[in-house]
C-alpha positions as CSV (number, residue, x, y, z in Angstrom):
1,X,-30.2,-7.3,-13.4
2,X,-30.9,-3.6,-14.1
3,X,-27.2,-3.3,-12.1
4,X,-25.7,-6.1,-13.7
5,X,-26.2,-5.0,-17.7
6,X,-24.7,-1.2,-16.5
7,X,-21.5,-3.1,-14.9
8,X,-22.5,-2.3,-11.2
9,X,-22.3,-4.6,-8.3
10,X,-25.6,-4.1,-6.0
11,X,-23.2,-3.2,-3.4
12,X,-22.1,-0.4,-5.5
13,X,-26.1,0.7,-5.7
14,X,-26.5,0.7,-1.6
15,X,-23.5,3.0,-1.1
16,X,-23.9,5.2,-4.8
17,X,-28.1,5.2,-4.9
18,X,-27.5,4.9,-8.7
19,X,-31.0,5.7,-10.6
20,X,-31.3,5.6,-14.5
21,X,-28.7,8.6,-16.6
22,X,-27.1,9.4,-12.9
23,X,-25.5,6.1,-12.9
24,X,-23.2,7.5,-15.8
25,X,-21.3,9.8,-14.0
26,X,-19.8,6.5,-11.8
27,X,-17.0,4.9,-13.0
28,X,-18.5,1.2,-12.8
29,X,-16.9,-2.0,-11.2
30,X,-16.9,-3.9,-14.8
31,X,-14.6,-0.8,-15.5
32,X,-12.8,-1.0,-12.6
33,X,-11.9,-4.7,-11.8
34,X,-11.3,-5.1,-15.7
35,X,-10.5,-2.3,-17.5
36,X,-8.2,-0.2,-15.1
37,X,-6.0,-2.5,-14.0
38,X,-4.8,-2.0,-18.1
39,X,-3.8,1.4,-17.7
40,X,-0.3,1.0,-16.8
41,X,0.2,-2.0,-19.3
42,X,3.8,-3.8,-18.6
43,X,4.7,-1.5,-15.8
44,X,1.7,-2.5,-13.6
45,X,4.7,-4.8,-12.0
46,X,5.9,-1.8,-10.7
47,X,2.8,-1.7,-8.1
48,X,1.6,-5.1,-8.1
49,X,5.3,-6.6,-6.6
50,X,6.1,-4.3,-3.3
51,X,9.8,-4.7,-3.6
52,X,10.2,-3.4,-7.3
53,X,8.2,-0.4,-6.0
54,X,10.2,-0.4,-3.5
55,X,13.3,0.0,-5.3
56,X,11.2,2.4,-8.2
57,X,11.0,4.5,-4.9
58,X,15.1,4.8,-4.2
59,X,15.2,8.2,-6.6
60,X,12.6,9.7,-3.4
61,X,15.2,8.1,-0.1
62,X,12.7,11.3,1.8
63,X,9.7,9.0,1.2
64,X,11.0,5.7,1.2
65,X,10.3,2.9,3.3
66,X,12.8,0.9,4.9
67,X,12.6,-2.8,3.3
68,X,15.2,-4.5,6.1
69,X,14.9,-7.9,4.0
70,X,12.6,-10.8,2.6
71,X,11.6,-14.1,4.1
72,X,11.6,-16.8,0.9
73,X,12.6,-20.6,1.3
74,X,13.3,-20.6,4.9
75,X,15.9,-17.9,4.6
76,X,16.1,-13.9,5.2
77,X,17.6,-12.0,2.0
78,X,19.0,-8.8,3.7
79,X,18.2,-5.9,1.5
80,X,18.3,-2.4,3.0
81,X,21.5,-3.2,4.7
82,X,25.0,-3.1,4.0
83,X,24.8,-7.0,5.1
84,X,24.4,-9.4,2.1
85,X,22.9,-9.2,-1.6
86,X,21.4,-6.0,-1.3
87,X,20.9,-6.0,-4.9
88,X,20.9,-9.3,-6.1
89,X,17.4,-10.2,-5.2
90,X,16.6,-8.0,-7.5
91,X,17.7,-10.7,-10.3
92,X,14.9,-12.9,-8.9
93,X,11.9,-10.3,-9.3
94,X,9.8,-10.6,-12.6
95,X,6.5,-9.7,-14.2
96,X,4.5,-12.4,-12.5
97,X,6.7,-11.9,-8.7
98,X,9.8,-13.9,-7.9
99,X,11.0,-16.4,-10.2
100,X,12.0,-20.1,-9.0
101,X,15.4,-20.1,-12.2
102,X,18.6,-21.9,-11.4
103,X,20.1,-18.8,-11.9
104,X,17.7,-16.7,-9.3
105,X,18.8,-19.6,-6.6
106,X,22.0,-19.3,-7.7
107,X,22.1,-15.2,-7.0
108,X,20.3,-15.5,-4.1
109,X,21.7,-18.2,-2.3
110,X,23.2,-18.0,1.3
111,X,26.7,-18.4,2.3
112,X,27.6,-21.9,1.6
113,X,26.5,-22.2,-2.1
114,X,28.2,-20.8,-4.8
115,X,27.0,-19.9,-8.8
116,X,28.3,-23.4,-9.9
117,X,26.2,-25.4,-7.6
118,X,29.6,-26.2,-5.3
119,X,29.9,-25.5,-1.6
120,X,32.8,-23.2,-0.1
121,X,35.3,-26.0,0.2
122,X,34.3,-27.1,-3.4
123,X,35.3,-23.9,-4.7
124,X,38.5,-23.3,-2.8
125,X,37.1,-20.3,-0.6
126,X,36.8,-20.4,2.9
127,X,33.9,-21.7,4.8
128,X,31.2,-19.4,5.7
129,X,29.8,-18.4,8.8
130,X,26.1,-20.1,9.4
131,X,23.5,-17.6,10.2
132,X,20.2,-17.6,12.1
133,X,16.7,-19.0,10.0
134,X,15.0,-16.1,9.1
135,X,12.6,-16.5,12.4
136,X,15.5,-15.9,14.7
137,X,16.6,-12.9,12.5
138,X,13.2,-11.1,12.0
139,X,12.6,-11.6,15.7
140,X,16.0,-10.1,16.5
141,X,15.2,-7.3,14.4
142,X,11.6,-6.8,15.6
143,X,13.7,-6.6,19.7
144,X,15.8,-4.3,17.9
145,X,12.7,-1.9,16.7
146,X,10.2,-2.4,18.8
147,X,7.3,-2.5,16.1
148,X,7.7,-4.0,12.1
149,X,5.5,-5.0,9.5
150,X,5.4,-7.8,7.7
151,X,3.7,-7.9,4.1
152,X,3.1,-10.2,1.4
153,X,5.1,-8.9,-1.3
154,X,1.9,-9.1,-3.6
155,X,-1.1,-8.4,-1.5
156,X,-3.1,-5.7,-1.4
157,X,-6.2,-4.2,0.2
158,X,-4.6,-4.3,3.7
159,X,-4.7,-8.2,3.7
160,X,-1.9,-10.6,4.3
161,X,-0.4,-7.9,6.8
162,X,1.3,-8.5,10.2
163,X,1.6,-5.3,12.4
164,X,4.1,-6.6,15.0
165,X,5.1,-4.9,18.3
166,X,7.0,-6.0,21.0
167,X,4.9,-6.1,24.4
168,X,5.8,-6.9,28.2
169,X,8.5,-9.8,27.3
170,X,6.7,-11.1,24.2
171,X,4.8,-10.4,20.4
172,X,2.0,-8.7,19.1
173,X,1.1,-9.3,15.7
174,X,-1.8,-7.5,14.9
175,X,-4.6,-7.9,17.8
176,X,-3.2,-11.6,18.9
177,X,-0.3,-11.8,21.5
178,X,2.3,-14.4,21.0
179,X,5.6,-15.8,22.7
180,X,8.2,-15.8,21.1
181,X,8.6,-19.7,20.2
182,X,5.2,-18.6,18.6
183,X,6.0,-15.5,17.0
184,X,9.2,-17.7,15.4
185,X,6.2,-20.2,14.2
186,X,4.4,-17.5,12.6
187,X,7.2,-16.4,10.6
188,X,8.5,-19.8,9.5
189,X,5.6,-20.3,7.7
190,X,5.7,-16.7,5.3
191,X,6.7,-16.8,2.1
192,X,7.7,-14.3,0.0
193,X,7.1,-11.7,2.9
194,X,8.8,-8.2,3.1
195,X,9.9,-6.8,7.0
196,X,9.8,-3.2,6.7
197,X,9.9,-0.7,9.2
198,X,7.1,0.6,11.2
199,X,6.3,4.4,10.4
200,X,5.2,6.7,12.9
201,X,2.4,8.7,11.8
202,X,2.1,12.6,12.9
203,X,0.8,13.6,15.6
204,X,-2.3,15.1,13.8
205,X,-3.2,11.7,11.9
206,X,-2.1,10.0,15.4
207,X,-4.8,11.8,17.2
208,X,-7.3,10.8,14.6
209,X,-7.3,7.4,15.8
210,X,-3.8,5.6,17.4
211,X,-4.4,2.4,17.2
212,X,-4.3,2.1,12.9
213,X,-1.1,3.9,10.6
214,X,-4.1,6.1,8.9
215,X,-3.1,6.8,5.3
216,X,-4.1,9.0,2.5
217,X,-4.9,7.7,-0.8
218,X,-4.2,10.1,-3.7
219,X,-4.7,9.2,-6.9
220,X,-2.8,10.5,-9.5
221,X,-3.1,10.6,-13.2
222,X,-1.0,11.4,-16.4
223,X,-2.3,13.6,-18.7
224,X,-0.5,13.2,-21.6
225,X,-2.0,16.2,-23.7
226,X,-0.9,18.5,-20.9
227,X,2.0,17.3,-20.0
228,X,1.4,17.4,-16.4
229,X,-0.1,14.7,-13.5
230,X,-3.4,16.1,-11.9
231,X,-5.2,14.5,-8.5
232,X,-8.7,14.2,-9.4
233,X,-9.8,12.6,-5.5
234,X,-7.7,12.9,-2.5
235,X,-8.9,11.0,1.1
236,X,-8.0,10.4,4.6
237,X,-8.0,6.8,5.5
238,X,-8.6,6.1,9.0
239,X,-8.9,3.1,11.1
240,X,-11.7,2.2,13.8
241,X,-12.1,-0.3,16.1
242,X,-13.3,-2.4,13.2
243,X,-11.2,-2.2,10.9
244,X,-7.5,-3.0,13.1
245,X,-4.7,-3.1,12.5
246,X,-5.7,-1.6,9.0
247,X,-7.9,2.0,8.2
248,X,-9.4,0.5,5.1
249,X,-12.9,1.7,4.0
250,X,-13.8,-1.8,3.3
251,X,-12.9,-3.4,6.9
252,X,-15.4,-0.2,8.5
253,X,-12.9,2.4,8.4
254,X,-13.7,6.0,7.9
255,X,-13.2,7.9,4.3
256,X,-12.9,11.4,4.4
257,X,-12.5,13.4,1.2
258,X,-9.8,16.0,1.2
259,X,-10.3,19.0,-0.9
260,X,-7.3,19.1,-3.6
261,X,-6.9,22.7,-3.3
262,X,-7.3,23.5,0.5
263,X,-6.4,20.2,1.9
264,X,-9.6,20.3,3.9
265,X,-11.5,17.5,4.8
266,X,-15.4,17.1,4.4
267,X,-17.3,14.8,6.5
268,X,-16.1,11.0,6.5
269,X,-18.0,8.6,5.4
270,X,-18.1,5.1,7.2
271,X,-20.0,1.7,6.3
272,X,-21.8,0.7,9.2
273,X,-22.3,-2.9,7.3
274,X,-21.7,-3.8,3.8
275,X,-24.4,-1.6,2.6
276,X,-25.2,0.9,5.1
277,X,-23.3,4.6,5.3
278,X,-23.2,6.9,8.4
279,X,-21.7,10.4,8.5
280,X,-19.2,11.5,10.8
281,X,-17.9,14.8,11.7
282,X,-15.8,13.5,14.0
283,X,-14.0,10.2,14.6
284,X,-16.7,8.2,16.5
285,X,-14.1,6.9,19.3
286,X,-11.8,9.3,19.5
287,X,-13.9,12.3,19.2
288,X,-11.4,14.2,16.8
289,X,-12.9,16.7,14.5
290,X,-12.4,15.6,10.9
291,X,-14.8,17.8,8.6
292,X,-13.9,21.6,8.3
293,X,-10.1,20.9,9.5
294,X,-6.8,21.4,7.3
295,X,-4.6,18.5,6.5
296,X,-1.4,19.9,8.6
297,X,0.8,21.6,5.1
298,X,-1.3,19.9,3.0
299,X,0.7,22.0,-0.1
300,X,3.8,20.7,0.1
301,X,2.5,16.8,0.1
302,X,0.3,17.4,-2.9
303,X,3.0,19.5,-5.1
304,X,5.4,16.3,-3.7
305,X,2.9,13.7,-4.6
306,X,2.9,15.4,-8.2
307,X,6.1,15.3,-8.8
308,X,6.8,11.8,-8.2
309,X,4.0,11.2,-10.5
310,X,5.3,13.5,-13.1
311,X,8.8,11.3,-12.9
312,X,7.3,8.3,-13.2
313,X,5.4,8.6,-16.4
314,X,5.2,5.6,-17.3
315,X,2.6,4.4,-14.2
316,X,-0.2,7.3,-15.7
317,X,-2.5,5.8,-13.1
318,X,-1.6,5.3,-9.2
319,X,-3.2,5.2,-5.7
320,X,-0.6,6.4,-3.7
321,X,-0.7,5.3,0.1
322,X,0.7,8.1,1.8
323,X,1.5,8.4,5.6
324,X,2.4,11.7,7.0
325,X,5.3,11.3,9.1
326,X,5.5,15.7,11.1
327,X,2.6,18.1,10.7
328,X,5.3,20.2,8.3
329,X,5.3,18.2,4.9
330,X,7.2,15.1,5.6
331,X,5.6,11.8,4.5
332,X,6.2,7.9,3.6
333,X,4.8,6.4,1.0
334,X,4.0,2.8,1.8
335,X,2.3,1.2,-1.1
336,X,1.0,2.3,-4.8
337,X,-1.9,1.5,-6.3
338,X,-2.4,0.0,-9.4
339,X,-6.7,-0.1,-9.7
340,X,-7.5,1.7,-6.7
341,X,-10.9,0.8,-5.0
342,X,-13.5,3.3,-6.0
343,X,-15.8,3.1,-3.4
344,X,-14.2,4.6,-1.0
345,X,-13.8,7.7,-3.3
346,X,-17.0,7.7,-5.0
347,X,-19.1,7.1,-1.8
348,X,-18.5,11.2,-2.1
349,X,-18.6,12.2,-5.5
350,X,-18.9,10.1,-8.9
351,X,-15.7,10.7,-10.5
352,X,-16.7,10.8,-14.0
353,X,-18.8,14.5,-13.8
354,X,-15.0,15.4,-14.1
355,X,-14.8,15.9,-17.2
356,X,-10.6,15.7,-16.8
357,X,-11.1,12.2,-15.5
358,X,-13.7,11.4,-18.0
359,X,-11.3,12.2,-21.0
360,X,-8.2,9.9,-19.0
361,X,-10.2,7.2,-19.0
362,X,-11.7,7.6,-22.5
363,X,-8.1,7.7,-23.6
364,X,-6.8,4.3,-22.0
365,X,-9.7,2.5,-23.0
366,X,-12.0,2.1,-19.6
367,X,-15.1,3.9,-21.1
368,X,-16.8,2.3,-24.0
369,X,-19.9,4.7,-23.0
């Protein structure tokens, strides 16, 4: 109860060891859960629908994903691609994710259907070539690649993921082999689920641990008085044997915090249950040092990471998910953030005894305190 009037989870209490006046220096999970996701206001459907972001992310092609297309109704809606509607989905995208309108079907609809309802012959054009479902295309794609992934276009927190890899004459998706009759199955019954490409890590995050895409999350904020975005907490992400085919902190991956100056990383942390952390200098399977070493030009991804912030003023709070692609500055960013988790970041430090990140948060309403 003591937990519960301060606006902590007891979870929050095992990983923070929150006593009376240094529990005010956390940022609490009332705050969090309710207040945050407020920050952004309108524009929060920026990060909370993967294809907007997506396309928000066109102005940066160096750290854009490839989006190859979008399984919705039984059919594949090419978009990345000089094939089909590239941009007309984007009529079918609101607030709340894709709208169901006449019009929207209308926009997005398949060779064979026109605006006015008619077929080809109806309208006086010429019939149209019948394409593949969208299981026969994603699975021709995923021969073509080798490896895809397949996200909900709303999800979040590493769930409703498909890491998919082509293996000895069939599928896996995530730890499970499939045929392909089964892999076809699987996508059949997705809706509303992006296939993007596959992003090969460095080969320092690589050596980390191989078997997960290990990320950083960097959160950014807007501070409108200066002007100017600022990174209050930087990690490395990354997987275990746990946590596959994701690195999150949450599934018993390992969080290491990355000093915002240096790049350095201190020692990761790692929850050996839901309540329970363990330290780590090194990756516990793969035996690669993590605390003392230099995220490879660590410079040129921050003063990036700023920028993009800085141009999109309008989003003053964002978790990037960042995956560097060379060990010289070149990176993906994968997904953004709207109310990032905060234990991951505060298992190392309560963010508040910033006194920059105390003021944000005053200023957007999260602190009442």
């Amino acid at each position: 109860m003591w937990l519960w009037r301060r606006g902590f989870l007891s979870r929050s209490d095992a990983i923070y060891d929150l006593d009376d006046g240094h529990h005010r220096a956390y940022l609490t999970d009332f705050e969090r859960f309710v207040r945050t996701p407020l920050i952004n206001g309108e524009w929060n459907v920026t990060l909370t629908n993967k294809l907007i972001f997506h396309w928000m992310m066109e102005r940066f092609d160096a750290q854009q994903t490839t989006v190859y297309g979008m399984v919705r109704n039984d059919r594949y809606l090419p978009i990345d691609t000089d094939q089909g509607p590239q941009r007309q989905v984007m009529a079918a995208v609101g607030a709340d994710g894709l709208t169901g309108s006449d019009t929207t079907e209308s926009m997005l609809a398949p060779e064979g259907r026109r605006s006015n309802g008619g077929t080809p012959e109806q309208n006086g054009d010429a019939p149209a070539k019948s394409q593949p479902g969208a299981p026969r295309q994603v699975r021709e794609r995923l021969d073509a690649d080798g490896r895809l992934v397949l996200k909900w276009i709303k999800g979040g927190g590493g769930n409703n993921v498909y890491i998919c890899s082509t293996i000895d004459g069939g599928y896996r998706v995530n730890d499970e082999r499939l045929t392909g009759e089964e892999f076809e199955t699987l996508v059949e019954g997705l809706q509303e689920y992006l296939v993007c490409e596959f992003v090969d890590q460095s080969p320092f995050f690589s050596a980390v641990y191989p078997d997960t895409t290990n990320t950083l999350r960097i959160i950014t904020m807007f501070d409108e008085t200066a002007g100017a975005a600022f990174i209050p907490i930087a990690i490395l992400r990354a997987g275990t044997d746990r946590s596959v085919p994701v690195d999150n902190f949450s599934e018993g991956g390992l969080s290491a915090e990355v000093d915002i100056e240096t790049g350095k990383l201190g020692t990761a942390l790692q929850l050996r249950n839901q309540t329970d952390l363990v330290e780590h200098d090194e990756h516990p399977l793969t035996g690669t040092q993590l605390a003392g070493v230099t995220i490879p030009a660590w410079t040129e991804i921050r003063e990036k990471i700023l920028a993009i912030a800085e141009a999109n003023q309008q989003l003053p709070y964002v978790g990037w998910d960042v995956v560097p692609t060379d060990d010289e500055g070149s990176f993906k960013i994968i997904e953004g953030n709207r109310y990032p988790g905060m234990r991951s970041l505060q298992s190392h430090r309560p963010l508040l005894a910033d006194e920059r990140v105390r003021s944000f948060y005053e200023r957007h309403d999260v602190l009442d305190r």
